[in-house]
N, C-alpha and C positions, 0 to 999 in steps of 0.2 A: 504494500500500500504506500502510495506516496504521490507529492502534490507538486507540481511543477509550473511554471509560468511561460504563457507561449502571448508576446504581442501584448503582455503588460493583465492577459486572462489566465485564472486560474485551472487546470485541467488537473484531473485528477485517474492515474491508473493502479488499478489493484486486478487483483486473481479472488476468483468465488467458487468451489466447489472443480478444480484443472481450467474457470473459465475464464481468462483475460477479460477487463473491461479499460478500456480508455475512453475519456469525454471532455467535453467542453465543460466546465461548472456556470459560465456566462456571468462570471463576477471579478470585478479589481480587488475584493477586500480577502486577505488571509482568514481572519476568523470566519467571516462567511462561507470561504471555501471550505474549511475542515466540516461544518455544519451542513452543507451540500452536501460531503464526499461520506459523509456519514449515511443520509437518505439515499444514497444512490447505493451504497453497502448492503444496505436495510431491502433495498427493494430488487437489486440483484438477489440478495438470497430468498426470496420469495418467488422469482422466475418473473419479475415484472420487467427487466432490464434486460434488452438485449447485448450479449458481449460483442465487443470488437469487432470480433473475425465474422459476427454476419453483417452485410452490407443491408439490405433491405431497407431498415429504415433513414438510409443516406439518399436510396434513389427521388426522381422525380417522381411525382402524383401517376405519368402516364405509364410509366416502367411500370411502378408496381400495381399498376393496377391490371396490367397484363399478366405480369406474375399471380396476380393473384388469381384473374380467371381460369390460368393454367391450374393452378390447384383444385380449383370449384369445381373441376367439368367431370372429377372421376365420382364428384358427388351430389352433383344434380343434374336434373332431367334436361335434355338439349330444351326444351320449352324456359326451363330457369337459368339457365345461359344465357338467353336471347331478352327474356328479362333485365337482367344481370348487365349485360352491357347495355341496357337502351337507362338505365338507372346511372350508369357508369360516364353516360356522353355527355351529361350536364360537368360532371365533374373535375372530367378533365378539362373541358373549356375553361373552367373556372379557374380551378389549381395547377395545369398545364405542365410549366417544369418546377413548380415547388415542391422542393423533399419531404418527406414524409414527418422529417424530425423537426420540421420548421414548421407544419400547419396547427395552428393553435387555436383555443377558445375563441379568440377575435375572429381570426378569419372566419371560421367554420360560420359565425352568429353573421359577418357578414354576405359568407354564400346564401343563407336563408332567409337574406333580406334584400338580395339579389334577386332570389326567385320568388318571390313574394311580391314584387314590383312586377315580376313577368306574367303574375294572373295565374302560377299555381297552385292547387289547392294545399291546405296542408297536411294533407296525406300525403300526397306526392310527394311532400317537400320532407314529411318524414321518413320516408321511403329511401329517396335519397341521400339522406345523413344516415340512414340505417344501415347502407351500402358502405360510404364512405369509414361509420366504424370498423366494420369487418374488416378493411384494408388495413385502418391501423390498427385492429387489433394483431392482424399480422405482425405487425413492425413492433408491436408491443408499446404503441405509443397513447390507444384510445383513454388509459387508465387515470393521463396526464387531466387529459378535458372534459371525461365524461360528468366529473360531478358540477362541471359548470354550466351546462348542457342542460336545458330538459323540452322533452319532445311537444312541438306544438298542438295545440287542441284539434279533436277531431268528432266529426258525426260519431254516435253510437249504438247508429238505428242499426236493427238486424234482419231490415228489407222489408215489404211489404208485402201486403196480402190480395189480389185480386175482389172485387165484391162480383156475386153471382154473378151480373149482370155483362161486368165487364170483361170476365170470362166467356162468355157466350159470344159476345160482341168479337171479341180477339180470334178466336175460333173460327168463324163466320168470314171475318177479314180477311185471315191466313189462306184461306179456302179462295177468294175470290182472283189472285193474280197468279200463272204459273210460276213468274220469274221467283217469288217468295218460297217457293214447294220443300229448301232444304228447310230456311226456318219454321217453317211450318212443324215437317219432321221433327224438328230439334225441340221444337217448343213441345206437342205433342209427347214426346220423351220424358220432359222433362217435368210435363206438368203430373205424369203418370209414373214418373221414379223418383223424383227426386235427383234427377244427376245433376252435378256441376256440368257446364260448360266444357271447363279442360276433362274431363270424365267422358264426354259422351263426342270429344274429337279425338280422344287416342282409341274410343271402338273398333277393334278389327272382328274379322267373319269368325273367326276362331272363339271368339267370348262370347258366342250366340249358340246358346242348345236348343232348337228347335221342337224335341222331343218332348222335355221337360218344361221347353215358355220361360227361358230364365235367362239373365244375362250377365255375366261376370266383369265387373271390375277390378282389371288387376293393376291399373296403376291408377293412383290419386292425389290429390292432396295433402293427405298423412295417411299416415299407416293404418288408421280405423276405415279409412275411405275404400279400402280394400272388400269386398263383400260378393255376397250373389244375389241378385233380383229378382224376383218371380214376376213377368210381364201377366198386365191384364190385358183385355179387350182390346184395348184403343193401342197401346205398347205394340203388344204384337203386330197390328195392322199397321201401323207407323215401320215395323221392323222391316215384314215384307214388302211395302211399298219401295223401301230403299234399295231392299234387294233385287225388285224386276227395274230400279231406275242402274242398281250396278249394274247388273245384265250385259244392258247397252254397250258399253264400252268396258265389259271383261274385266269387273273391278269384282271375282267373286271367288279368288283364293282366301284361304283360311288367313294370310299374312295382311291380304287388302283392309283400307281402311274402309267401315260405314260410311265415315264423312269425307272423301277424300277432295285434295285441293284442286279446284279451278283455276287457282292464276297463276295468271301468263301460257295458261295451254290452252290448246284450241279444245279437248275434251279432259274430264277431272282425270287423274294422275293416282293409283291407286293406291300406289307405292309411298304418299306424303300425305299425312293430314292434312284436314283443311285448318286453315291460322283462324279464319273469323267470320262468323255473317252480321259483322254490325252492319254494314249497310243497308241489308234486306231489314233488319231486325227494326233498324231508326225508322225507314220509309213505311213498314208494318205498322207501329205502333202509335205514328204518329198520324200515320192517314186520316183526313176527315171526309165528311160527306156533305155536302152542299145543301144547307136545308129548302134550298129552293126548287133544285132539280134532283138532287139525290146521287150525282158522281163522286165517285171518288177518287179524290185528290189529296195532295200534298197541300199543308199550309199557304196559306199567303194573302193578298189584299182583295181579290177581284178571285169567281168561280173562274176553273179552267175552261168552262163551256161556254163560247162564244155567244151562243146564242141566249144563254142563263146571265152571265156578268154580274152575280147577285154577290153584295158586299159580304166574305166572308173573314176578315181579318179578324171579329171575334170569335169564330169556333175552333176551339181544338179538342184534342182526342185526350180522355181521360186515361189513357195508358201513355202518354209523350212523355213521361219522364220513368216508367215502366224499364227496371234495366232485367236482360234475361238472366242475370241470378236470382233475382225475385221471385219464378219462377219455382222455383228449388223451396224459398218460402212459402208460397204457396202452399206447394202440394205438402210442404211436413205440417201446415195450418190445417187442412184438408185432413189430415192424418189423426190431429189429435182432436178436431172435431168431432172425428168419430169413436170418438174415448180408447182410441188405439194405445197398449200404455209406455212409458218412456223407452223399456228396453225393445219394445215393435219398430219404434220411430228410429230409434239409432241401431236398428242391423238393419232397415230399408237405406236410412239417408247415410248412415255411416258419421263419421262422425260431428255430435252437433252442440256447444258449447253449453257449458252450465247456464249463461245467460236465457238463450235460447229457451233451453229446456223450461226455464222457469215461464218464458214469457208463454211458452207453448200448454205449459201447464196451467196457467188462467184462462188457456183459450176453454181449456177441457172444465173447467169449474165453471165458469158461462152458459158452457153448451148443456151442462148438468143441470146450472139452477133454471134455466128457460124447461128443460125438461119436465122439475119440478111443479113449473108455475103452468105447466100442461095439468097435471094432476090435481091442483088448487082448484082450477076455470072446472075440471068433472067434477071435481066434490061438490061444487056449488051448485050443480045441476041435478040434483041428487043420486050421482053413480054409485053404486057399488065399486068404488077405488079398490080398495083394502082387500077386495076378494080379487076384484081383477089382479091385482099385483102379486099377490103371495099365489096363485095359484101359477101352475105354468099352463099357458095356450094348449088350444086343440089342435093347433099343427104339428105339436111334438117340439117346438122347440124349447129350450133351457133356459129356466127361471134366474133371473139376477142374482138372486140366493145363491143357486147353488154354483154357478160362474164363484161370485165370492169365497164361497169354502171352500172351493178347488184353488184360489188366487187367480184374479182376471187379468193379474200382469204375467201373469207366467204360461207360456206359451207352451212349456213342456209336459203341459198333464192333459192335452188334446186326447191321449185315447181313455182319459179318468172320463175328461167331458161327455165323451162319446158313449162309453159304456152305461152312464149315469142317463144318456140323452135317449136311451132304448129302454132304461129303468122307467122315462116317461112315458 
């Protein structure tokens, strides 16, 4: 250990554990320095310092941030790469050739005040510095800034819910233009599984059992996102449509994608995902109808129909701000409506945050006491309630009761149900 002066600055080199560290202290005064060289001691032996002999946190912001993707790629999905550096391009602009051991508290609060003047949101813009830690946490430098750091405010909504109506309407929509027909598919999907988006563009023909009506997810989101789906009605039809639209262009090996990409080919590409149907999805959801003549069009000042011209600058579509993961919300809304219980909801949707769940769970306490205040509006009429209830129906189906004593969340005593449902 020992303290030396370079250009009238204090540097200090010691050994920690066979590790060489040599550094700038960034001070003229001797006692400040021993009091540095102490902290830098303290935090070399804790693995926060990186020694000498590696370079990384010397390079420029773009070096290492190349380095860095090099590392990511053996451990995320080519989709989180492509992420990753579209997160990545703001940054280097910004920090370009500043080293990694030179970006401080100041700067960083200046990059997000940078892009904060650029109409950001700040998601984005924590998205962004979420990226940027991971680099220096490589370089072993985030540890410096982070407590001066704290991430900016964000929505906390967890999407919304379609109203009947609006559903019907969206449906009806999707139905009306070919050019729409994938999103259609996807919504259709989506509104009947519960899949994410990136979930239902890595579909290939091979995660489809045809036999069984079920569909496998085998990469997603997290690890819970991993599951098997049992298609209904509308699922399955949506499935097969796609498969006589592969047909067409031989998109029907086990390895082909469901959704494969259209751009830049003259026919989809079976072999590459599709990246997106925002565009179909915005022009969908936001289409209106002309309450004069009844066309449908796109937003704007004046009807498209020449011969209608009727001021429509104020109608819009009550799905225009409708983003397709909402969707996904929907159908787990739909789910617990039906008093489906939490562990049903999370092996269909896979996996869905404690939040969530809670807010999913007053959906199911609503849809119970309306149930109740069914039963109230008969009592008042003079029913026999109390005998309707406690007894079980002449169809032979299974009384509330006894669903209860078997546990109605437990989906593994199906053949207790059963035997019990022949007992009636």
């Amino acid at each position: 250990m020992s303290l030396y002066k370079r250009d009238k600055t204090w540097w200090t080199d010691f050994s920690v554990n066979g590790q060489r560290y040599r550094e700038s202290l960034d001070t003229t005064d001797w006692r400040e320095a021993q009091r540095l060289e102490k902290e830098k001691i303290s935090e070399a032996q804790q693995g926060k310092l990186v020694p000498s002999s590696q370079q990384f946190s010397r390079l420029a912001f773009s070096e290492a941030a190349d380095r860095y993707l090099d590392d990511r790629r053996a451990h995320l999905a080519s989709r989180s790469i492509v992420t990753e550096q579209e997160r990545l391009k703001p940054l280097r602009a910004f920090f370009g050739a500043t080293a990694l051991n030179r970006i401080s508290a100041d700067s960083i609060r200046q990059y997000i005040t940078h892009r904060k003047k650029a109409g950001l949101s700040n998601r984005t813009v924590n998205m962004e510095v979420g990226c940027l830690s991971r680099v220096l946490k490589r370089a072993k430098r985030w540890h410096l800034v982070a407590d001066e750091l704290k991430p900016l405010p964000e929505r906390r909504d967890i999407g919304r819910a379609l109203t009947h109506e609006e559903k019907i309407r969206l449906v009806k929509m999707a139905a009306s233009k070919p050019e729409w027909q994938v999103a259609r598919l996807a919504m259709t999907l989506a509104l009947n599984t519960t899949m994410r988006g990136c979930e239902l563009k890595g579909l290939v023909w091979r995660d489809m059992d045809f036999l069984e009506r079920t569909l496998t997810i085998r990469h997603s989101k997290t690890a819970a996102g991993e599951r098997v789906i049992p298609l209904n009605a509308d699922a399955m039809a949506a499935i097969l449509e796609l498969r006589e639209r592969a047909k067409a262009f031989g998109g029907i090996e086990p390895q082909h994608y469901v959704f494969p990409t259209c751009e830049g080919y003259t026919s989809p590409d079976p072999t590459r995902p599709m990246h997106d149907w925002r565009s179909a999805w915005r022009s969908l959801t936001r289409a209106i109808q002309c309450p004069v003549c009844g066309q449908l069009q796109n937003p704007g000042a004046k009807c498209a129909n020449e011969e209608c011209g009727a001021d429509i600058s104020k109608v819009t579509s009550s799905t225009a701000s409708l983003r397709f993961h909402d969707l996904r919300h929907h159908a787990i809304t739909e789910l617990a409506e039906s008093l489906a219980s939490d562990q049903t909801i999370m092996s269909i949707a896979g996996h869905v945050s404690p939040r969530m769940l809670a807010h999913y769970s007053h959906v199911r306490l609503e849809n119970r006491r309306r149930a109740l205040d069914t039963l109230s509006s008969r009592s008042s009429t003079g029913s026999h309630v109390t005998i309707h209830v406690t007894k079980g129906k002449s169809d032979g189906s299974v009384p509330p009761q006894v669903i209860e004593k078997y546990g109605g969340a437990d989906e593994t005593r199906t053949r207790d149900l059963l035997r019990d449902r022949q007992a009636f």
